[in-house]
C-alpha positions, 0 to 999 in steps of 0.5 A, spaced: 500 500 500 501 506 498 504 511 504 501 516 499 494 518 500 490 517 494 490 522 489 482 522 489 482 523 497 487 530 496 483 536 498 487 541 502 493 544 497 499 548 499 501 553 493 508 557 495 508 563 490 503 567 488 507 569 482 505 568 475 505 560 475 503 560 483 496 564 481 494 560 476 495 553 479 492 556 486 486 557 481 487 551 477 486 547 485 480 551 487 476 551 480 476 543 481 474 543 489 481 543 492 482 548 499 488 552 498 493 556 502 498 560 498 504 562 502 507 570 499 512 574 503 511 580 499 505 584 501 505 587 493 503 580 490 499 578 495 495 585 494 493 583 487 492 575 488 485 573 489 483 578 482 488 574 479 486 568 480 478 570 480 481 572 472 484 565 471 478 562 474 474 565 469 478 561 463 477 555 466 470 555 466 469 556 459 474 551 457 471 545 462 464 547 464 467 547 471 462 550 476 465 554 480 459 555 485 463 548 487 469 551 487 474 551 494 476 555 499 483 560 497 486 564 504 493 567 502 499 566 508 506 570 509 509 565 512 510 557 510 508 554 516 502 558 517 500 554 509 503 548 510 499 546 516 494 540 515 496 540 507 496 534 503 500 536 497 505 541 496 505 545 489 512 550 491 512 555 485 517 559 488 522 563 484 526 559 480 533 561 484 537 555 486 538 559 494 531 561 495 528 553 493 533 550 497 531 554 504 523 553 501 525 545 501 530 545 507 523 548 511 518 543 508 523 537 509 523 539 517 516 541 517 512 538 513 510 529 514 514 526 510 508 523 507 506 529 504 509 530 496 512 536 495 512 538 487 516 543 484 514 548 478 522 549 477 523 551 469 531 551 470 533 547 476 534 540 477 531 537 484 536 531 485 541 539 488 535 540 491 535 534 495 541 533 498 539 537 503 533 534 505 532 527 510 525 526 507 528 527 498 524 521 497 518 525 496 520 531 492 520 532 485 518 536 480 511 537 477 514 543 471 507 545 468 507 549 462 504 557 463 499 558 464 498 552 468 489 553 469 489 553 461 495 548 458 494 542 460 502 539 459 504 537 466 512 534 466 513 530 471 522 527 473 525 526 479 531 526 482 536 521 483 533 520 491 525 521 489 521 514 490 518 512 483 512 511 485 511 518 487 512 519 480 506 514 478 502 517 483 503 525 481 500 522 473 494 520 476 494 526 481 495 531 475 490 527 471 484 528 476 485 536 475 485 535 467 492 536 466 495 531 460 502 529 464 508 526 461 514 523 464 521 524 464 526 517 464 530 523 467 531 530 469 535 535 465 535 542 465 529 546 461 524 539 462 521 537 455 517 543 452 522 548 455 528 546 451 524 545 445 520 551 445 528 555 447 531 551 442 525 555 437 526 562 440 534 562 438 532 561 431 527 567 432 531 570 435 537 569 429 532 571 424 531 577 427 538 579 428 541 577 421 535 582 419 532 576 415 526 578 417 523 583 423 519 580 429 512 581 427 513 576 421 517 572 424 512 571 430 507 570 424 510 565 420 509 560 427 502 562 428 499 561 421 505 555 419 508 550 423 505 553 430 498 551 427 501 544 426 504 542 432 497 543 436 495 538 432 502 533 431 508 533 434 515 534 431 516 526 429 509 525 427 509 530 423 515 529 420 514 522 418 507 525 415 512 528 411 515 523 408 508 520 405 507 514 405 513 511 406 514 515 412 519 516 416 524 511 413 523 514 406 523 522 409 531 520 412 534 517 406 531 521 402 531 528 406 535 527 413 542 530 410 538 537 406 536 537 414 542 536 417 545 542 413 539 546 416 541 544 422 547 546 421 546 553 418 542 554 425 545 560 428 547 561 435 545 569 437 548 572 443 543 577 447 548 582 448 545 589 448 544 591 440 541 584 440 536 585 445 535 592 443 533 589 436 528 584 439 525 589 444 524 595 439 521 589 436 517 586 440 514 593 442 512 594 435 508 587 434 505 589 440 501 594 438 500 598 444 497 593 447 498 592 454 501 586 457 494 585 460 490 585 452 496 580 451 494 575 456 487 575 454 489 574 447 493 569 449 488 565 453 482 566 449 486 563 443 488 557 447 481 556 449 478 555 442 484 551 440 483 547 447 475 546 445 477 544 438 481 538 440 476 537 445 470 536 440 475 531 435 477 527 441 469 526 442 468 524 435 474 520 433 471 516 440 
């Protein structure tokens, strides 16, 4: 038997962060029942995180008909203690600094029952470091979702080298109860999956603006309306063994592979030093339109949802 409650039977969830990542989690928790306390030190994010999360909640309830009339409680905290008392679960979403998450792990590992899982929402850091100050590494692992986390439904889920495999197994059915899709890793590596792939993608764009072979808007464009309405659909592999008709992958290697081999060759390597980060800046603002970081998002979020509704709706016909 399982020293860890069944995912099903988690209802009190502590969030550590009330930033971009924490907010929306905190959102995601309360939207499907869950009572959350959020532990935030600085007084300025804590006073705008309740309307943060009500916004992300309200996304929620479009994409997945969630009633929010049904939705858990949210107290905000200043301390870790005050938040962790009596929690099931532990989402730690705090900056992605190797010394705060290192005092925020050595807190819990003396604090929290060691029957307790402990996810972290790390991007850029690896737990097996983490861990080599707790007693209780076991039950630390990284639970990295994809931003925003109330609507994009990718959890990856890696361990360190002293994390219990079985709490990997567990966090999969966990996410899976909260409509996440979780995929996990054979082993953990800096940047997880999707944050290599989608850093891998922005270096060329950032080459392409930089060697002025096009200007920000195009180059954002050219993904929106090409490759990026693909890759909603299809992964890179499927995608390119559709791409060798019907002899498929083997046909697309031996008769493409060295033309993409001399493609990933010519890939460039930019520095964001300061004339480039002024091109991608200036760049940037220009696509912008003037509109606010706040109409951004909600682009953003409303395009996710139609999307997000139309995959619902083929998945639906294709059963």
């Amino acid at each position: 038997m399982s020293k860890y409650q069944e995912p099903k039977n988690i209802k009190n969830i502590t969030v550590i962060g009330g930033g971009i990542i924490g907010s929306s989690w905190a959102a995601l928790f309360s939207a499907y029942g869950k009572d959350v306390k959020i532990s935030e030190p600085c007084s300025e994010t804590r006073n705008t995180l309740l309307e943060r999360i009500k916004k992300a909640q309200k996304s929620i309830k479009i994409l997945n008909n969630v009633n929010l009339k049904n939705k858990g409680k949210i107290i905000i905290c200043k301390s870790l203690n005050e938040a962790i008392h009596k929690t099931d679960f532990v989402q730690e979403s705090a900056p992605d600094k190797s010394e705060i998450k290192k005092h925020i792990f050595k807190d819990l590992d003396l604090n929290l029952h060691r029957n307790i899982p402990v996810a972290s929402s790390t991007s850029s850091l690896l737990i097996t470091p983490l861990q080599k100050y707790c007693k209780t590494a076991e039950r630390f692992f990284t639970g990295h979702p994809y931003n925003p986390p109330s609507l994009m439904p990718l959890v990856e889920i890696s361990g360190g080298e002293k994390t219990d495999e079985l709490l990997l197994e567990w966090a999969s059915s966990f996410y899976s109860l909260l409509g996440k899709y979780p995929v996990k890793l054979n082993k953990e590596i800096i940047g997880h999956i999707a944050g290599r792939l989608s850093a891998a993608l922005w270096q060329e764009a950032v080459h392409l603006v930089s060697e002025g072979i096009a200007d920000v808007e195009s180059v954002d464009a050219a993904m929106v309306n090409g490759p990026g309405l693909r890759s909603a659909a299809m992964g890179p592999h499927l995608t390119y063994h559709l791409a060798g008709g019907q002899g498929g992958m083997q046909y697309y290697i031996s008769h493409l592979g060295k033309s993409q081999e001399k493609r990933w060759s010519s890939l460039g390597k930019p520095k964001l030093d300061q004339t480039t980060s002024n091109m991608i800046i200036n760049g940037v603002k220009e696509a912008a339109k003037n509109r606010p970081i706040k109409n951004l998002e909600e682009e953003r979020d409303l395009a996710i949802i139609k999307i997000l509704k139309s995959k619902q709706v083929s998945n639906k016909t294709k059963k």
